[in-house]
C-alpha positions in Angstrom: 9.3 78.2 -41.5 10.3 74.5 -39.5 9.1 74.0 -36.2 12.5 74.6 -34.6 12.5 78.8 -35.7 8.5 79.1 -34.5 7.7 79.8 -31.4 7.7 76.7 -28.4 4.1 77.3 -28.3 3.4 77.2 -32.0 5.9 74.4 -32.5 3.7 71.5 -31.7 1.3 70.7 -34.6 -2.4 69.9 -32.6 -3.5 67.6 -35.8 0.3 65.6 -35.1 -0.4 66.3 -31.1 -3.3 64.2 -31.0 -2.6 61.7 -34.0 0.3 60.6 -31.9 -2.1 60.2 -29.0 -4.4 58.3 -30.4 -2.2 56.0 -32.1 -0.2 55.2 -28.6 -3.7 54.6 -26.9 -4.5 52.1 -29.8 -0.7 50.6 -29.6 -1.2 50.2 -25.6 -4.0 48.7 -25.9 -2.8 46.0 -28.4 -0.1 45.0 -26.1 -2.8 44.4 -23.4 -5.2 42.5 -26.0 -1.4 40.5 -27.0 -0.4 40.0 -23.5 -3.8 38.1 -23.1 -4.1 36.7 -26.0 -1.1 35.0 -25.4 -1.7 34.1 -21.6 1.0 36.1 -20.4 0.3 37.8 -17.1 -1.5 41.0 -18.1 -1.0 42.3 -15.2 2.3 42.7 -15.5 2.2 45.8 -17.5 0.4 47.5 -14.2 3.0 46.2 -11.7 6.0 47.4 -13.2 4.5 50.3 -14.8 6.4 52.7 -12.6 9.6 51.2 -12.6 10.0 53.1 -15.7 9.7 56.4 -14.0 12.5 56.0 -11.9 14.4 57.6 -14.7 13.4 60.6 -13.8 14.9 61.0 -10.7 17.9 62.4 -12.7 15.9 65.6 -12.7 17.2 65.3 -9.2 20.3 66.2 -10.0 20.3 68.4 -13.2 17.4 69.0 -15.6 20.2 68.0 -18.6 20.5 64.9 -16.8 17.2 64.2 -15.9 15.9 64.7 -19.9 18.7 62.6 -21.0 17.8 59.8 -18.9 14.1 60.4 -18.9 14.6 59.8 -22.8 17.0 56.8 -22.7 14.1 55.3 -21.0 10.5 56.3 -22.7 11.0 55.6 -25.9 10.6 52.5 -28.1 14.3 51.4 -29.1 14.8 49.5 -25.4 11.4 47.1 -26.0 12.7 46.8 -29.6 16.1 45.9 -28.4 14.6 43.3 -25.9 12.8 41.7 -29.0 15.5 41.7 -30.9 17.4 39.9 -28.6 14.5 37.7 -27.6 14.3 36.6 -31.3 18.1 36.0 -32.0 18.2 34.0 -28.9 15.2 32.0 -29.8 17.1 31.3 -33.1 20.0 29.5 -31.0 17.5 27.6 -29.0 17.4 29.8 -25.9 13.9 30.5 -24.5 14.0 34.0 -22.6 10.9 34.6 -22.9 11.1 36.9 -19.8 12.5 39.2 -22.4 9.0 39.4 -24.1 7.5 40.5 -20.9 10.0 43.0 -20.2 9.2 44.2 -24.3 6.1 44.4 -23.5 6.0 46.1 -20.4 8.1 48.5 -21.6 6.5 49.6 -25.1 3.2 49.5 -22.9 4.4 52.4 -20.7 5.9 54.4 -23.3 2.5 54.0 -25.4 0.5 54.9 -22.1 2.5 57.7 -21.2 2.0 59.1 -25.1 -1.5 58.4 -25.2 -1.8 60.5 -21.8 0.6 63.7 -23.4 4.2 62.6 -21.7 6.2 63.2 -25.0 10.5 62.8 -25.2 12.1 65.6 -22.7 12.7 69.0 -23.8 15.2 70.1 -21.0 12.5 71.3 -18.3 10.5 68.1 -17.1 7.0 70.3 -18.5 8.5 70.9 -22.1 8.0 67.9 -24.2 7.9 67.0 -27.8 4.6 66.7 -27.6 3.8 70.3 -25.8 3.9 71.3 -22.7 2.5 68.9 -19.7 0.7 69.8 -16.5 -1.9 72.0 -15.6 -0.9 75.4 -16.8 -0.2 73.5 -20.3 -3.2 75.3 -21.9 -2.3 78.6 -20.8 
């Protein structure tokens, strides 16, 4: 039976569940150790860490909405993409290295946000790929 025909409350493997946690914590902190390793203001992933969250205020119009952009948002293809493009401009001679900081920032929120139980949208802000959030969650 595949998690999509069990139950919402049996689809979410607790072995996976917490695995996923604990490698986001480990991933967050990396970017951290990185960031000041590298002397780049560390405290850079704690300034703009809520800018991220503004994508939710789509849940202010629709919950379809709000998951769609919620998810466009926290996951890891927009820091990829900001690497990506960081490297390819590096290989024309272009330093944007503003575009390592934004990587970073970024990947450190999604990891943070994993690592605390905030998994992809579901529809309903509480249902995530990673269970259900909030305080009623164990219930």
């Amino acid at each position: 039976m595949s998690a999509q025909t069990l139950p919402h409350s049996h689809a979410h493997s607790a072995p996976a569940t917490i695995w996923q946690r604990v490698e986001n914590s480990a991933l967050a902190v990396a970017i951290l150790v990185a960031m000041i390793v590298m002397d780049h203001p560390w405290w850079a992933l704690l300034a703009a860490f809520l800018v991220f969250d503004l994508s939710a205020l789509g849940y202010l119009v629709s919950q379809r909405l709000g998951a769609v952009l919620y998810n466009l948002v926290h996951n890891y293809t927009g820091s990829a993409a900001a690497i990506m493009l960081w490297a390819g401009l590096q290989l024309g001679h272009v330093h944007a290295d503003w575009l390592v900081l934004l990587a970073a920032c970024w990947a450190f929120h999604v990891a943070v946000d994993r690592a605390l139980g905030y998994g992809l949208k579901l529809g309903p802000f509480r249902h995530t790929h990673l269970g259900l959030i909030g305080r009623h969650a164990a219930a």
